[in-house]
C-alpha positions as CSV (number, residue, x, y, z in Angstrom):
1,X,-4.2,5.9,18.8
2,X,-5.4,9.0,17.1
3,X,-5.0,10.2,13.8
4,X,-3.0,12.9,14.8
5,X,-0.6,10.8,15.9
6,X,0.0,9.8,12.3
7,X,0.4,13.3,11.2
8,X,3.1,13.8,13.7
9,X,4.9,10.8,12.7
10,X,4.9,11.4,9.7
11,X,5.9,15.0,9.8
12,X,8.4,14.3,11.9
13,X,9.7,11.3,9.5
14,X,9.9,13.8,6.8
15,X,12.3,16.1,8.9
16,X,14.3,13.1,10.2
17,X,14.8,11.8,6.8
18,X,15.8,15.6,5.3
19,X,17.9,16.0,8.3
20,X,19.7,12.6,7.4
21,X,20.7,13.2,4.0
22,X,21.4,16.8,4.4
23,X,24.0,15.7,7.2
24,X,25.5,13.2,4.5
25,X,23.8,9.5,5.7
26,X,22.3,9.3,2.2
27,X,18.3,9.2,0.9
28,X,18.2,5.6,1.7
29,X,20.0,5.3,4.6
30,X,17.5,7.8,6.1
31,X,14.2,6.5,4.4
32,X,15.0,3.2,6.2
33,X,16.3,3.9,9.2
34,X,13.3,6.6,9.7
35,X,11.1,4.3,7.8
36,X,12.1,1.3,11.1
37,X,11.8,4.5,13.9
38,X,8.8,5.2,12.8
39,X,7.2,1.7,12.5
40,X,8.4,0.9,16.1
41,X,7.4,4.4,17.5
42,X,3.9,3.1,15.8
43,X,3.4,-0.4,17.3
44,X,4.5,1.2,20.6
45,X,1.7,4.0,20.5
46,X,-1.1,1.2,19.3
47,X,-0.1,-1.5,21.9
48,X,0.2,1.1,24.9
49,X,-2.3,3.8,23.8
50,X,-4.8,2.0,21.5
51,X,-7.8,3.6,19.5
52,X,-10.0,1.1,21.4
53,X,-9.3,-0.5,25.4
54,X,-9.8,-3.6,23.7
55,X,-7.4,-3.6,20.8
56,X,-4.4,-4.0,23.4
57,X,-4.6,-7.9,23.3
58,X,-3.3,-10.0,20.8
59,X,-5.4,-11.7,18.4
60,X,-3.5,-14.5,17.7
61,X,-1.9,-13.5,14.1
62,X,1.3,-12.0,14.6
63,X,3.4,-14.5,13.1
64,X,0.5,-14.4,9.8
65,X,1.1,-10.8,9.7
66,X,5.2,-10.6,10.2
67,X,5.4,-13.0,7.3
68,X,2.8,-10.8,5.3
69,X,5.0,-8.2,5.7
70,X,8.5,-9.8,4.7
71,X,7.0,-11.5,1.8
72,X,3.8,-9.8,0.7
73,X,4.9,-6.6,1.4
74,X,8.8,-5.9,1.0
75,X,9.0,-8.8,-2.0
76,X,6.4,-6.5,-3.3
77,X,7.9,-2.8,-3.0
78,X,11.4,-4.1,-4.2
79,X,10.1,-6.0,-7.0
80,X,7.7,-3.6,-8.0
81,X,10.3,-0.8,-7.6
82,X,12.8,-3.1,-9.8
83,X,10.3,-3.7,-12.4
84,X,9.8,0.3,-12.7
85,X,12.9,1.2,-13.3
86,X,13.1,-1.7,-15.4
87,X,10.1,0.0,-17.2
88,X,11.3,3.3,-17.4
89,X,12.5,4.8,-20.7
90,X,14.6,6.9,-19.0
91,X,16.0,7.6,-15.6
92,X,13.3,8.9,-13.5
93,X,15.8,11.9,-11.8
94,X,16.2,12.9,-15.5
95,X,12.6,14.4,-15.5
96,X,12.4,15.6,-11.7
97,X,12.4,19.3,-11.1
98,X,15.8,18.5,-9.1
99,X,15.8,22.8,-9.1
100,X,12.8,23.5,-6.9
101,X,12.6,24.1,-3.4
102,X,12.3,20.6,-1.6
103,X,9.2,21.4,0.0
104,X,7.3,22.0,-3.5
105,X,9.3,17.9,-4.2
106,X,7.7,16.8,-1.5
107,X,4.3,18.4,-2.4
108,X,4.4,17.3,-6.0
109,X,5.7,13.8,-4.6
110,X,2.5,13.5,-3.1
111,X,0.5,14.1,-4.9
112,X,1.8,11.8,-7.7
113,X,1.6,8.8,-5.3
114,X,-1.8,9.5,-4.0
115,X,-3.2,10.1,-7.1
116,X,-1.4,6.9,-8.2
117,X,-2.8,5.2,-5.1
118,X,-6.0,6.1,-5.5
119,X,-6.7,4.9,-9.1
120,X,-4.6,1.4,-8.2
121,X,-6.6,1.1,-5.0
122,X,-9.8,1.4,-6.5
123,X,-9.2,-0.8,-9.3
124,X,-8.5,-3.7,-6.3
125,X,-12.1,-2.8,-5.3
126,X,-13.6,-2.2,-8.3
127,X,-12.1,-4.9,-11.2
128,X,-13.2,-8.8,-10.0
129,X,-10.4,-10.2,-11.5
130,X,-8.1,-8.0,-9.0
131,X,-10.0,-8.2,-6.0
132,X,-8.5,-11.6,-4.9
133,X,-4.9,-10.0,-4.2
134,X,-6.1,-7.5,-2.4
135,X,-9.0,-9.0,-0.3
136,X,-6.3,-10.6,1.9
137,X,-5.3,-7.1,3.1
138,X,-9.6,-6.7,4.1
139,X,-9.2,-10.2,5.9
140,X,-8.7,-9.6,9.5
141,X,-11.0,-8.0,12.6
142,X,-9.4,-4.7,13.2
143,X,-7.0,-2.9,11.2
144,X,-3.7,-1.8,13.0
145,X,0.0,-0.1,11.3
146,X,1.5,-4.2,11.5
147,X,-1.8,-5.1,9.2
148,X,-1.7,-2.6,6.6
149,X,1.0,-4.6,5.6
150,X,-1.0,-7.9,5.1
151,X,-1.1,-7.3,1.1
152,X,-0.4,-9.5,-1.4
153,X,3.0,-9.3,-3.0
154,X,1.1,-8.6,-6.4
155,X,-1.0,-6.1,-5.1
156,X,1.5,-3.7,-4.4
């Protein structure tokens, strides 16, 4: 699969979930269910249409990296996201510019998460003490969509 295939996926995620919540199905409704489309549109494209001939058979960890993913992975995201706004002083919303255009949201989104991504994920690289958690996620012969989510559930 091609990286252009992400970028289409993911463009097209972001209309699918605006299109959701602007029809009334709610952000998280939308963020899921696009978040599930897009994860088996994914798998689909890297089993049938691989980067490499070779990548199309299994090597063996499926079950490994399913349970990576519902414990490493989604533990991770909802804890983390429950100890942020645990964190928080105040309610995030309160300090979003709720008044620009979405598309300068989404722009500003991203950039706060990569740049937040970047420092975190170098720090896993960089910092000894932190490379454990997240050397399980560099653990495996060929990186595919179902293996970025082999993480540890404090790594996230």
């Amino acid at each position: 699969m091609n990286g252009g295939m992400w970028g289409a996926v993911f463009a097209g995620g972001l209309g699918a979930v605006y299109a959701g919540t602007a029809l009334g199905y709610g952000d998280a409704a939308s963020l899921t269910a696009v978040t599930v489309a897009a994860s088996v549109v994914l798998l689909a494209a890297e089993r049938f249409a691989p980067l490499h001939r070779a990548w199309r058979s299994a090597d063996g960890q499926w079950w490994q990296d399913l349970g990576h993913l519902v414990f490493g992975f989604a533990f991770g995201t909802f804890g983390g996201t429950w100890l942020a706004q645990a964190a928080l002083p105040a309610p995030l919303w309160a300090i979003w510019p709720m008044a620009w255009p979405l598309l300068a949201q989404v722009l500003l989104g991203l950039v706060i998460a990569e740049f937040f991504f970047y420092w975190q994920h170098r720090a896993v690289h960089t910092v000894p003490a932190l490379w454990p958690l997240h050397a399980l996620h560099h653990d495996t012969g060929r990186m595919t969509f179902f293996k970025t989510t082999r993480i540890h559930a404090l790594d996230i």
